[in-house]
Kinemage of the C-alpha trace (Angstrom):
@kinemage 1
@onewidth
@group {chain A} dominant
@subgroup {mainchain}
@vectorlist {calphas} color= white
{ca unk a 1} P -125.045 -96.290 99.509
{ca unk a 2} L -123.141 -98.293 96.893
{ca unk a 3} L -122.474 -101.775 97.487
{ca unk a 4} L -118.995 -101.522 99.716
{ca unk a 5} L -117.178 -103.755 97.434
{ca unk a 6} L -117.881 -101.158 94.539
{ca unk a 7} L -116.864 -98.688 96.948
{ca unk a 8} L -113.487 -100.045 97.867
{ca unk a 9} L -112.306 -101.545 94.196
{ca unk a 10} L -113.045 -98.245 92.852
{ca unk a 11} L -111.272 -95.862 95.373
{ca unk a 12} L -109.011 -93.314 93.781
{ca unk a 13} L -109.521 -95.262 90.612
{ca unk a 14} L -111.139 -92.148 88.531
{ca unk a 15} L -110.688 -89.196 90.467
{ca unk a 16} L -107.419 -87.622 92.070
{ca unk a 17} L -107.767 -86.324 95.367
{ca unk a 18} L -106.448 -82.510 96.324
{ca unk a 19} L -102.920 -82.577 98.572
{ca unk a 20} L -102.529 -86.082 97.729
{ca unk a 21} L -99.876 -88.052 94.816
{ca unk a 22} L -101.838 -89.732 92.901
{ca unk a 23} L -99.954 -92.941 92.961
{ca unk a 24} L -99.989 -92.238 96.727
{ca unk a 25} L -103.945 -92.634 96.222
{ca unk a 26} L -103.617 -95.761 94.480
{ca unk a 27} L -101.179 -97.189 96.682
{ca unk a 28} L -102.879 -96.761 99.649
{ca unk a 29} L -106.533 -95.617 99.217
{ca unk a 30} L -108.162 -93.189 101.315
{ca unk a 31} L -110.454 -94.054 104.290
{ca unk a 32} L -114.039 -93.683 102.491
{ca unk a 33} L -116.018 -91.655 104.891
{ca unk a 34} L -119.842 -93.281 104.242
{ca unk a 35} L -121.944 -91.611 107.135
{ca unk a 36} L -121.603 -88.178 109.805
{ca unk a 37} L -123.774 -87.558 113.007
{ca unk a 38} L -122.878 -84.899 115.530
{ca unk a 39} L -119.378 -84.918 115.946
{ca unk a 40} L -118.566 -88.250 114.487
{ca unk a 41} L -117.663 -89.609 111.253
{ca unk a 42} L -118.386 -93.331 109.624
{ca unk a 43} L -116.769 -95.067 107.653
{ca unk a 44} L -117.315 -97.934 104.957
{ca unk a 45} L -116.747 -100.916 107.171
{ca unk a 46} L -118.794 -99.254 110.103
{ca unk a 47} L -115.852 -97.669 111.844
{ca unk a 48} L -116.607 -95.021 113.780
{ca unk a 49} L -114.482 -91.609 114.948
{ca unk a 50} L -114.596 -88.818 116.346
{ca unk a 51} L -113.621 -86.173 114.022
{ca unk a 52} L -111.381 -83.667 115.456
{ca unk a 53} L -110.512 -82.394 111.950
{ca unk a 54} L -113.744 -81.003 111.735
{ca unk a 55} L -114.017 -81.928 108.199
{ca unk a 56} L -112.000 -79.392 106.790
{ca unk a 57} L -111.731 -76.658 109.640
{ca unk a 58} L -115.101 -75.878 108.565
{ca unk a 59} L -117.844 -78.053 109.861
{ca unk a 60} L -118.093 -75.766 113.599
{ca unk a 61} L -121.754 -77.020 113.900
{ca unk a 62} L -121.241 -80.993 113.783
{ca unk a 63} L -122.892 -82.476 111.057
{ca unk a 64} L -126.301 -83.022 112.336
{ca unk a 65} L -127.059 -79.127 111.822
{ca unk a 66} L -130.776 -79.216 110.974
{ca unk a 67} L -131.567 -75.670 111.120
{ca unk a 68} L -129.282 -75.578 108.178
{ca unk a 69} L -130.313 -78.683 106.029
{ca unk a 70} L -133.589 -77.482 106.392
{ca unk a 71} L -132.742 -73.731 104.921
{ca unk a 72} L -130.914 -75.649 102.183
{ca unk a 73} L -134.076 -77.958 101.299
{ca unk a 74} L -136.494 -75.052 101.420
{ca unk a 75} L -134.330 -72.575 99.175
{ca unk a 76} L -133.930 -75.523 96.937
{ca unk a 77} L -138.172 -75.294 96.631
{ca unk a 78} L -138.443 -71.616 96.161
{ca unk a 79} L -135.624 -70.477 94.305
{ca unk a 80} L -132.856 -73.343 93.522
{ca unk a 81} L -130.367 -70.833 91.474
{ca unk a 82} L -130.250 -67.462 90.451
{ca unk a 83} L -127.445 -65.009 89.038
{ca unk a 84} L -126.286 -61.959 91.068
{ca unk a 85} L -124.482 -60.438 88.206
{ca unk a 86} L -125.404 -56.999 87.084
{ca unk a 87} L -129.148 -56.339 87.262
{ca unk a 88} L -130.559 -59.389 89.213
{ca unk a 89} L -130.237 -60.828 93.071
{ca unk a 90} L -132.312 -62.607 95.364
{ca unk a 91} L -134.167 -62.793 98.577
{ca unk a 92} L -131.683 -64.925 100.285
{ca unk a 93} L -128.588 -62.729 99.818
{ca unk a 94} L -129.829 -59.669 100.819
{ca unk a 95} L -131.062 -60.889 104.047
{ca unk a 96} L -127.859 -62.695 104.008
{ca unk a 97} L -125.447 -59.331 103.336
{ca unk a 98} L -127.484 -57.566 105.728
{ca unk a 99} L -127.137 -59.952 108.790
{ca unk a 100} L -122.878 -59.873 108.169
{ca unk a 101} L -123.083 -56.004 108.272
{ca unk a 102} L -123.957 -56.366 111.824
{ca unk a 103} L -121.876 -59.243 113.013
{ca unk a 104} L -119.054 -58.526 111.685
{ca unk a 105} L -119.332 -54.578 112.773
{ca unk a 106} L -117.000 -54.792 115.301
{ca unk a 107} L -114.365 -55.545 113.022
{ca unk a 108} L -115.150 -52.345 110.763
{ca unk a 109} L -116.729 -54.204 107.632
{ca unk a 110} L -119.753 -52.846 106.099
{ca unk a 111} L -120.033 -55.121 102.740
{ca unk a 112} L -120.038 -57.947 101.351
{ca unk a 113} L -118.590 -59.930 98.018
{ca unk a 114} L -120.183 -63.347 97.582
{ca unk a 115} L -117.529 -65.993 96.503
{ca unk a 116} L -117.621 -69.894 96.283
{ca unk a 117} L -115.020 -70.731 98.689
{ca unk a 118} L -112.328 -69.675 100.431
{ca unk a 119} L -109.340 -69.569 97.968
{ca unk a 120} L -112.029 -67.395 95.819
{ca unk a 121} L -112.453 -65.165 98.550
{ca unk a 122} L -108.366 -64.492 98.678
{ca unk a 123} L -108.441 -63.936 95.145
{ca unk a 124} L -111.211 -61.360 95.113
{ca unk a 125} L -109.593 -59.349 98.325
{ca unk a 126} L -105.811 -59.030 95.994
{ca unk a 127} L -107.899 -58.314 92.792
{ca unk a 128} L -109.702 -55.380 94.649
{ca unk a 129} L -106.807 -54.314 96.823
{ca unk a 130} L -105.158 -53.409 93.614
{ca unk a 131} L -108.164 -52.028 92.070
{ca unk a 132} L -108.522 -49.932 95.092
{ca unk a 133} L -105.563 -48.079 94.898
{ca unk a 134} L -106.075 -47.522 91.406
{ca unk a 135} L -109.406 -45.757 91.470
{ca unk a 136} L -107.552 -43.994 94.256
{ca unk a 137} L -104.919 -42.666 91.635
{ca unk a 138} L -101.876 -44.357 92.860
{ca unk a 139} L -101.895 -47.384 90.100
{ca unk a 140} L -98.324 -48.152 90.906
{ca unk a 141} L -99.827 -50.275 94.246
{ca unk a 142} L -99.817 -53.381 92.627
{ca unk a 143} L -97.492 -55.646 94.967
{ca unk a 144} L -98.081 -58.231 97.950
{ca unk a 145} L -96.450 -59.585 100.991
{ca unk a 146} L -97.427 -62.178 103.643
{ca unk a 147} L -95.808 -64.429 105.721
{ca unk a 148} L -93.809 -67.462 105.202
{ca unk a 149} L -95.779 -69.829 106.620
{ca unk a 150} L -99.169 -68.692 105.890
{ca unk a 151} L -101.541 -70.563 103.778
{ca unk a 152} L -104.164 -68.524 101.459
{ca unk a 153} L -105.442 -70.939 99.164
{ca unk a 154} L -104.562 -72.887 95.693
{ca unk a 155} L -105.569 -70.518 92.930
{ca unk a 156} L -102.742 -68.677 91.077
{ca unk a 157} L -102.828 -64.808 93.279
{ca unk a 158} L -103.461 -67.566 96.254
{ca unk a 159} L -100.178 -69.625 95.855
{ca unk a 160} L -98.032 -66.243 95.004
{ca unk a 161} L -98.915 -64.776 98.390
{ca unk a 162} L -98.493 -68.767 100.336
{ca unk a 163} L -95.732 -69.457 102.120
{ca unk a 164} L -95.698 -72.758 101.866
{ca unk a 165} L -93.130 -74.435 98.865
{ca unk a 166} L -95.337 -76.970 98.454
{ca unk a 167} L -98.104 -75.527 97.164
{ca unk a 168} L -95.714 -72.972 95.067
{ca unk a 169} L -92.818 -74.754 93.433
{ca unk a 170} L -94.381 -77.606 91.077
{ca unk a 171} L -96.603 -74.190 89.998
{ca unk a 172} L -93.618 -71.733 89.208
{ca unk a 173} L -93.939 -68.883 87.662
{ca unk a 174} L -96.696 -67.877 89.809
{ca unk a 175} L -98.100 -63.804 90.114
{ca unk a 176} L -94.863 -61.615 90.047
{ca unk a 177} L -94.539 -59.171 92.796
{ca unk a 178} L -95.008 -61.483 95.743
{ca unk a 179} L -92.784 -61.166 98.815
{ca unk a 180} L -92.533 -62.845 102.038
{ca unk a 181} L -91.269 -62.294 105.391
{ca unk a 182} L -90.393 -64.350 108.456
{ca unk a 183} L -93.504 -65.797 110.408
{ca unk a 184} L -93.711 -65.332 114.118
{ca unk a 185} L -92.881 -69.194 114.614
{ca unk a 186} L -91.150 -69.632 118.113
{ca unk a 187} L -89.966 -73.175 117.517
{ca unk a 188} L -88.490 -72.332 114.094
{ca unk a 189} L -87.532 -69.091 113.043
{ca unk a 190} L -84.448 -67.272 111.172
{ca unk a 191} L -83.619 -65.147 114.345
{ca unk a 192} L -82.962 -68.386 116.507
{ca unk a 193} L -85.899 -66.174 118.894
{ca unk a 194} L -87.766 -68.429 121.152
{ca unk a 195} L -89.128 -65.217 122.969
{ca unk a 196} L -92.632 -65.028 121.912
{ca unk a 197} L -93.098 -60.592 121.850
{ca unk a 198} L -88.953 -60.444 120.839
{ca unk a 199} L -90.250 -62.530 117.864
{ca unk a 200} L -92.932 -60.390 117.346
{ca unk a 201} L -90.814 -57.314 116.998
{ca unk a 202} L -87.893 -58.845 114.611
{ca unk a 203} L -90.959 -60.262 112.524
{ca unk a 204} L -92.495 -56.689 112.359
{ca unk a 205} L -89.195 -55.071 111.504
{ca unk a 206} L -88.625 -57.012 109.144
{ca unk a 207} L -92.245 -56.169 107.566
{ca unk a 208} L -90.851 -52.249 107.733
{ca unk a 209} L -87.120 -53.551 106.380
{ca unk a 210} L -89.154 -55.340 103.017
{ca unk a 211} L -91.499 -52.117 102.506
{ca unk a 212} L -88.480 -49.636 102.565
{ca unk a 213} L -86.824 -51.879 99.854
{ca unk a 214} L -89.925 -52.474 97.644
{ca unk a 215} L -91.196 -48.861 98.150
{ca unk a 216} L -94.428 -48.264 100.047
{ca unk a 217} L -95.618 -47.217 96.865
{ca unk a 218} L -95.603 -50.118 95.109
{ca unk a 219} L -97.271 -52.256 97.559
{ca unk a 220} L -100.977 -52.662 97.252
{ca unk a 221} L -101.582 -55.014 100.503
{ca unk a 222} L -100.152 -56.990 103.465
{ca unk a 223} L -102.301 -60.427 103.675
{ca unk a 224} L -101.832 -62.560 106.674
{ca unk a 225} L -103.781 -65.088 108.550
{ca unk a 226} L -104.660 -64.334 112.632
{ca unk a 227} L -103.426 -67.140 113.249
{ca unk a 228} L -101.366 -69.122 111.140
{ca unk a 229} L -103.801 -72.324 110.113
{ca unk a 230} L -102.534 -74.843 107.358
{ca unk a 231} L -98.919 -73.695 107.796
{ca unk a 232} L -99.412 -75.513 111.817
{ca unk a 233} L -101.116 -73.610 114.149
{ca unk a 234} L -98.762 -70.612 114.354
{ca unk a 235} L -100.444 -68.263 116.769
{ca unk a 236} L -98.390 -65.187 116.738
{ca unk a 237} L -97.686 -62.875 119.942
{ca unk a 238} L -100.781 -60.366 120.769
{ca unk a 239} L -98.391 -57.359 119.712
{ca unk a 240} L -97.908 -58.780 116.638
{ca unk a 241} L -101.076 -58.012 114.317
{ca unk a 242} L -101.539 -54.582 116.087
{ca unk a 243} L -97.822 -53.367 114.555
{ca unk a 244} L -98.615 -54.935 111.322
{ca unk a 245} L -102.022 -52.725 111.586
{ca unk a 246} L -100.027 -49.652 112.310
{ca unk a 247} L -97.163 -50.224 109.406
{ca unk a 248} L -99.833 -51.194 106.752
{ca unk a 249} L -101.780 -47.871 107.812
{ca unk a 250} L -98.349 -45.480 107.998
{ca unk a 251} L -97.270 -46.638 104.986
{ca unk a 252} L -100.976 -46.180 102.927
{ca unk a 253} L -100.980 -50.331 102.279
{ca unk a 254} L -103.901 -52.461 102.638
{ca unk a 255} L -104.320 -54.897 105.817
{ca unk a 256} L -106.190 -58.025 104.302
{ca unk a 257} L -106.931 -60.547 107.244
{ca unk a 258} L -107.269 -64.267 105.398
{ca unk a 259} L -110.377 -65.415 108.079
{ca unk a 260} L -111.389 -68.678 106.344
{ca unk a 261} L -110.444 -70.490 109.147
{ca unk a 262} L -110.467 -68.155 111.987
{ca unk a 263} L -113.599 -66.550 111.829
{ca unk a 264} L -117.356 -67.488 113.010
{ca unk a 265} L -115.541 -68.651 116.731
{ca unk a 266} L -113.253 -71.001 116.072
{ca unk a 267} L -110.001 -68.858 117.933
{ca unk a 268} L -112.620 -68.237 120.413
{ca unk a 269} L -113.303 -65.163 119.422
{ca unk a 270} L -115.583 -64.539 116.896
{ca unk a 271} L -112.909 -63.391 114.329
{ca unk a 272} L -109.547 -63.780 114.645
{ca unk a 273} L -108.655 -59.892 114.179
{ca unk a 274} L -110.909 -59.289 117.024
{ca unk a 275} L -109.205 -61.963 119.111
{ca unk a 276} L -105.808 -59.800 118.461
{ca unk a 277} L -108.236 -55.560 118.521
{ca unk a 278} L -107.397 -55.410 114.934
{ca unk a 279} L -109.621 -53.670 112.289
{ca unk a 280} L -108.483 -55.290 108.787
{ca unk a 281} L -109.535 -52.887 105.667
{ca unk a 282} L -110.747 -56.363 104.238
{ca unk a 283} L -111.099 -60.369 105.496
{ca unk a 284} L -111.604 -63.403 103.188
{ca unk a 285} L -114.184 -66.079 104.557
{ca unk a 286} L -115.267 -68.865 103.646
{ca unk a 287} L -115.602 -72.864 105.023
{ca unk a 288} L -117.978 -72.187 108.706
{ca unk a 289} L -120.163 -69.447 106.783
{ca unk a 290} L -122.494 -72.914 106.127
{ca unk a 291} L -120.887 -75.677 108.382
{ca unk a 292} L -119.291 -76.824 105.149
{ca unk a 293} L -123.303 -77.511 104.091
{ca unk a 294} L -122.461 -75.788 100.744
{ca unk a 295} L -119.647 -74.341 99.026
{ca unk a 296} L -119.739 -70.235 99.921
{ca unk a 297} L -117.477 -67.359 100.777
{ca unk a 298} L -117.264 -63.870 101.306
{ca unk a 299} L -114.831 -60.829 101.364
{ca unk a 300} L -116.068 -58.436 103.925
{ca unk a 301} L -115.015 -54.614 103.485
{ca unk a 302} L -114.132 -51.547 105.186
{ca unk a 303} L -115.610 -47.761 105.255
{ca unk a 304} L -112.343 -47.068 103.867
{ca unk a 305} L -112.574 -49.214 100.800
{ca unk a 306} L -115.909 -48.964 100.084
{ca unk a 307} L -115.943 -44.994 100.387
{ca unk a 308} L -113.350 -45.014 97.998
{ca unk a 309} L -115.402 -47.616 95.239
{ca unk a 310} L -118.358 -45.889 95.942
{ca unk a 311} L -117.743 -42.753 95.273
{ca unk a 312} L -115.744 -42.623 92.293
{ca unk a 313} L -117.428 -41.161 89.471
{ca unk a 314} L -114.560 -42.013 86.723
{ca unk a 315} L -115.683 -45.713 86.245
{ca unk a 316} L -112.757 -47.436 87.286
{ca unk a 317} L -114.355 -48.817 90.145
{ca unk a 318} L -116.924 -51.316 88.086
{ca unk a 319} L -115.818 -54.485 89.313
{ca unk a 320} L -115.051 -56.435 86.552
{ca unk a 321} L -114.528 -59.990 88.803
{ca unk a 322} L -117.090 -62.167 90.024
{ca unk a 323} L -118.108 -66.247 90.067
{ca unk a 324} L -121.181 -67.590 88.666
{ca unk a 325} L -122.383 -68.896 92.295
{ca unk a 326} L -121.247 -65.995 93.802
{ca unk a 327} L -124.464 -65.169 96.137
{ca unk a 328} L -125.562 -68.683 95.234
{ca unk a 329} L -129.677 -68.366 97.294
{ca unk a 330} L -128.938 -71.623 98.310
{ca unk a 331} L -125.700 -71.105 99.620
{ca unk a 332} L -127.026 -67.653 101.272
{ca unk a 333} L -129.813 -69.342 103.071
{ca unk a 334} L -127.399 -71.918 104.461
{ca unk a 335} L -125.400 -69.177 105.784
{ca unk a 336} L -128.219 -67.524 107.371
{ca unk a 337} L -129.548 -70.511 109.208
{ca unk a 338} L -125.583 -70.960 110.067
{ca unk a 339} L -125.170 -67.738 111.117
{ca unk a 340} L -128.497 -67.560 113.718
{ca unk a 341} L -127.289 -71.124 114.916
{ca unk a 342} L -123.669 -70.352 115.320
{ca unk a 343} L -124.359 -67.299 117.375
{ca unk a 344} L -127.223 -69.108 119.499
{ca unk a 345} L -124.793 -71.760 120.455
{ca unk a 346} L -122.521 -69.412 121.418
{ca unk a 347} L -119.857 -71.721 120.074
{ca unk a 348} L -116.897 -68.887 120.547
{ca unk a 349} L -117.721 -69.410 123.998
{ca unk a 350} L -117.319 -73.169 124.035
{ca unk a 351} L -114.416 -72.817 121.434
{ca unk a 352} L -112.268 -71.004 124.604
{ca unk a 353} L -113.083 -73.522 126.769
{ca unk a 354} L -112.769 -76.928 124.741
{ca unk a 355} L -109.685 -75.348 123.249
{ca unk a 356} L -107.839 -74.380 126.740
{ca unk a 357} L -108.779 -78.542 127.966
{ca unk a 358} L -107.161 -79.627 124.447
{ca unk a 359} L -104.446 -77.774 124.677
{ca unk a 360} L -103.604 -78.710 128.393
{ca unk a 361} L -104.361 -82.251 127.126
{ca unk a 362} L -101.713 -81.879 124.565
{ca unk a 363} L -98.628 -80.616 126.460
{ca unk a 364} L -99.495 -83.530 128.891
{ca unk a 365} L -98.698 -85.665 126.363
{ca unk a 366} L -95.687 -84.362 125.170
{ca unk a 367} L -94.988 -84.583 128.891
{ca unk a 368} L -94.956 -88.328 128.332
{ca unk a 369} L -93.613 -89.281 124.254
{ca unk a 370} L -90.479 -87.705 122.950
{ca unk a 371} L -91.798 -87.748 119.479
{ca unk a 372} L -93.547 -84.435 120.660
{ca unk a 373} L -91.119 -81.820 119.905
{ca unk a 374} L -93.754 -78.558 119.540
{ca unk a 375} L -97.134 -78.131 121.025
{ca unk a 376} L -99.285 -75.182 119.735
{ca unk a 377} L -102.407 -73.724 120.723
{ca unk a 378} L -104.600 -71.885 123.493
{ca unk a 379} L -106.693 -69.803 121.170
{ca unk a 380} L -109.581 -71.763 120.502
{ca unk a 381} L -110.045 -75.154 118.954
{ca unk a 382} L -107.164 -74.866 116.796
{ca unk a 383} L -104.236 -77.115 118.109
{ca unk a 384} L -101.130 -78.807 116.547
{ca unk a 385} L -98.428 -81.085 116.969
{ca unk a 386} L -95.246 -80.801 115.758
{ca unk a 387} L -93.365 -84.302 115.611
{ca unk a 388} L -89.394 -85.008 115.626
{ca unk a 389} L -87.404 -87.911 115.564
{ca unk a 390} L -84.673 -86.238 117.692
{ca unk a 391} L -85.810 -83.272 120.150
{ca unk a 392} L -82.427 -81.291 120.636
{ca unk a 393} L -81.972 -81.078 116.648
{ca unk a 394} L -86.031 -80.370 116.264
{ca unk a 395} L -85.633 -83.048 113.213
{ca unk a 396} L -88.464 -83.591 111.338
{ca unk a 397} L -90.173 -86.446 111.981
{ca unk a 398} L -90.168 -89.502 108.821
{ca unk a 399} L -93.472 -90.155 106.917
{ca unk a 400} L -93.641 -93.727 107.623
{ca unk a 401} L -93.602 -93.107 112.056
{ca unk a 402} L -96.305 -90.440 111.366
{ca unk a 403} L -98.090 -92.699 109.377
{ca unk a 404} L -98.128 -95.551 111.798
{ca unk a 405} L -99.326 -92.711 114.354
{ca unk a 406} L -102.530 -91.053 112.526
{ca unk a 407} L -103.715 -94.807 111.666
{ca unk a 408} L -103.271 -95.935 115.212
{ca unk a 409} L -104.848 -92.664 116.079
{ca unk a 410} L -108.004 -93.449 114.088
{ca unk a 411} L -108.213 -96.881 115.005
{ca unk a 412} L -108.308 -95.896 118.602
{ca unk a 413} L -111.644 -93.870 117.324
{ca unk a 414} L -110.618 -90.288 116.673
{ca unk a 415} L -109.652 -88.701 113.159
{ca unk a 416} L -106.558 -86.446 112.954
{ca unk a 417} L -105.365 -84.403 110.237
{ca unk a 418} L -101.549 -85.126 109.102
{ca unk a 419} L -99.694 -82.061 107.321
{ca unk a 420} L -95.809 -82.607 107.148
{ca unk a 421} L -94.370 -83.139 110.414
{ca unk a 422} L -97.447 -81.648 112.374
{ca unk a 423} L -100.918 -83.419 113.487
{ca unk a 424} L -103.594 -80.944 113.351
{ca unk a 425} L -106.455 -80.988 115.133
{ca unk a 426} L -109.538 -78.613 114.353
{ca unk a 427} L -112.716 -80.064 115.976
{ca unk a 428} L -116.012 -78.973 115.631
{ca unk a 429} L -117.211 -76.143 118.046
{ca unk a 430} L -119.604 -78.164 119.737
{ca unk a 431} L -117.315 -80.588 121.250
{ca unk a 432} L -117.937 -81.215 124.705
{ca unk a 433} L -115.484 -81.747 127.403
{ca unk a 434} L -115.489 -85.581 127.383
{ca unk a 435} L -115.187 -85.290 123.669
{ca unk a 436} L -112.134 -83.702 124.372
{ca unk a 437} L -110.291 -86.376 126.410
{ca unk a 438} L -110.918 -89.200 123.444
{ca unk a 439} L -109.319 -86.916 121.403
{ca unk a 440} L -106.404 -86.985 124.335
{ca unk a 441} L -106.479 -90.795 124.628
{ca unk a 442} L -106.885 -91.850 121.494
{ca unk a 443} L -103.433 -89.802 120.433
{ca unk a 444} L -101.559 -91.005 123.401
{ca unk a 445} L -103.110 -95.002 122.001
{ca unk a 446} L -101.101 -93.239 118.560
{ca unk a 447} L -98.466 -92.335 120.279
{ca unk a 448} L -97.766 -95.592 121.955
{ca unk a 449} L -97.939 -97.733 118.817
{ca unk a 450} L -95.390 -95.639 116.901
């Protein structure tokens, strides 16, 4: 490691840091993460946390994985790079493709499109969702909708379909076509509906409502996250996806399930859609497919999509897309040591469990500080806070007082993740019960300082 002088003198000097101002940066430098074991992160002057973000919702495994640095080091000897373009593959991604065939079977999905990430993998599920319906003959499909809310990644078909202003307006014009509807977000929603299933219904009628005034036949796909991630923790009723399912289907559009976070057993099941008995016709993932080892992704597809691809005879269903590391052998053999570890661990299993403690945890201590005005969770480790200044009015609570909370927080040895009013907590998948409970006392240490 550098000198930690260097270190500190040169933070946020030369680079800019994603989601961040870059005077912010500069202002107040970021904490400079130096070391990882298990569950726990160090940093630069020795401090050490638990890290109940998980890195970035993608590190299920902890960060002393060996199984996969070990697949990584070995690829790296054999075969360090190789193209999966037209005419060439490799060992690892074939092995790779073929293990996802069977665990993701239960959801319906047969194939698989290697990406580098997550926000590729949306962007390759809207490219071929149009494509789709045009080798089908109806080239008129060419528009989206998702929820407001929902969060499918930075890159330009990505931001269109977010629903999230912040990561749209300082972008503007983005893809044209893009339409959103209400999310199924009990503490804040246009209906005034606290009613969890009542929301569930408005939000699905008012799916139906957008389609009739677009035209079914000018919609190529719904996209929409299990539950809601980034946008904070917005599980939606059980009904929900199921009617969203059975629109998308009556009304010939494709049901694109964005699984970068939820999937590999963080909701506690193993994908989200399977959490809620959904089939999607495709799912983006990305982030646990290597424990956040190495940057990889994948769209997984349906019978119905890849019937329709695979047997056209016209040529319109060469897929003219694809990344350079897309199938990266490195990448795949992280994925496959990932893969045998994550379902060896059983971490779904331990996900439902962890997650129901946290959660309880959580609504104890909004029990006990006002500044809690929302708590979300119960599916999984995936948990939020949503913090006010006044509880009655649900007003948002100010930057600095959330500020003073998260460093408190960290100082208290656990590492949250602050997004807007909401702390966000997405801990590894290994976390263990007692784990749990610093995560619990070191917010309530947070909570008490502010």
């Amino acid at each position: 490691m550098k000198d930690s002088n260097f270190l500190k003198e040169n933070n946020a000097r030369h680079m800019w840091h994603p989601m961040a101002h870059p005077a912010d940066s500069l202002a107040n430098p970021p904490k400079i993460i130096t070391g990882a074991e298990g569950v726990r992160i160090r940093d630069v002057d020795g401090h050490e946390a638990l890290d109940a973000v998980g890195g970035l919702w993608n590190v299920n495994l902890g960060f002393s994985c060996q199984p996969i640095k070990e697949a990584i080091a070995a690829q790296l000897d054999s075969l360090p790079y190789y193209s999966t373009f037209r005419g060439t593959s490799n060992d690892a991604v074939i092995e790779l493709s073929w293990m996802l065939r069977d665990f993701f079977a239960p959801d319906g999905l047969t194939r698989a499109f290697f990406t580098s990430g997550g926000s590729d993998s949306v962007e390759t599920a809207l490219r071929l969702a149009r494509q789709y319906h045009k080798v089908r003959g109806e080239a008129g499909r060419v528009k989206f909708l998702s929820l407001k809310k929902g969060y499918h990644g930075t890159h330009f078909g990505g931001a269109s379909v977010n629903g999230n202003a912040n990561f749209r307006t300082q972008y503007e014009p983005l893809l044209p076509g893009c339409f959103h509807i209400p999310a199924p977000y009990t503490y804040h929603n246009p209906f005034n509906e606290t009613d969890p299933a009542k929301l569930a219904r408005l939000c699905a009628s008012a799916l139906e409502d957008e389609i009739a005034f677009q035209g079914a036949g000018t919609i190529a796909a719904f996209i929409m996250e299990p539950i809601l991630g980034a946008g904070g923790v917005i599980p939606p009723h059980e009904s929900f996806m199921p009617m969203v399912r059975e629109i998308c289907d009556r009304n010939g559009i494709l049901l694109i399930a964005d699984e970068v976070i939820t999937a590999f057993g963080r909701t506690g099941g193993w994908t989200g859609s399977r959490l809620w008995g959904v089939k999607p016709d495709m799912m983006s993932t990305a982030k646990a497919i290597t424990n956040g080892y190495f940057p990889f992704g994948a769209v997984l597809l349906s019978d119905k999509v890849v019937e329709v691809f695979e047997s056209d005879t016209t040529g319109r269903a060469a897929i003219g897309h694809g990344y350079t590391y897309s199938g990266h052998p490195v990448g795949a053999a992280a994925a496959i040591a990932c893969l045998k570890e994550t379902e060896r661990l059983k971490v779904n299993e331990n996900a439902a469990a962890r997650g129901a403690e946290l959660f309880a945890g959580l609504n104890g201590l909004a029990e006990k500080h006002d500044l809690i005005g929302d708590v979300r969770g119960g599916h999984g480790l995936m948990c939020a806070l949503e913090l006010v200044s006044d509880r009655a009015a649900k007003t948002p609570i100010d930057k600095a007082t959330i500020g003073k909370i998260y460093e408190a927080t960290y100082r208290a040895g656990v590492m949250v993740r602050v997004s807007g009013p909401n702390i966000i907590m997405s801990p590894p998948l290994v976390l263990t019960a007692d784990d749990v409970a610093k995560i619990v006392s070191a917010l309530d240490d947070g909570f008490a300082a502010a």
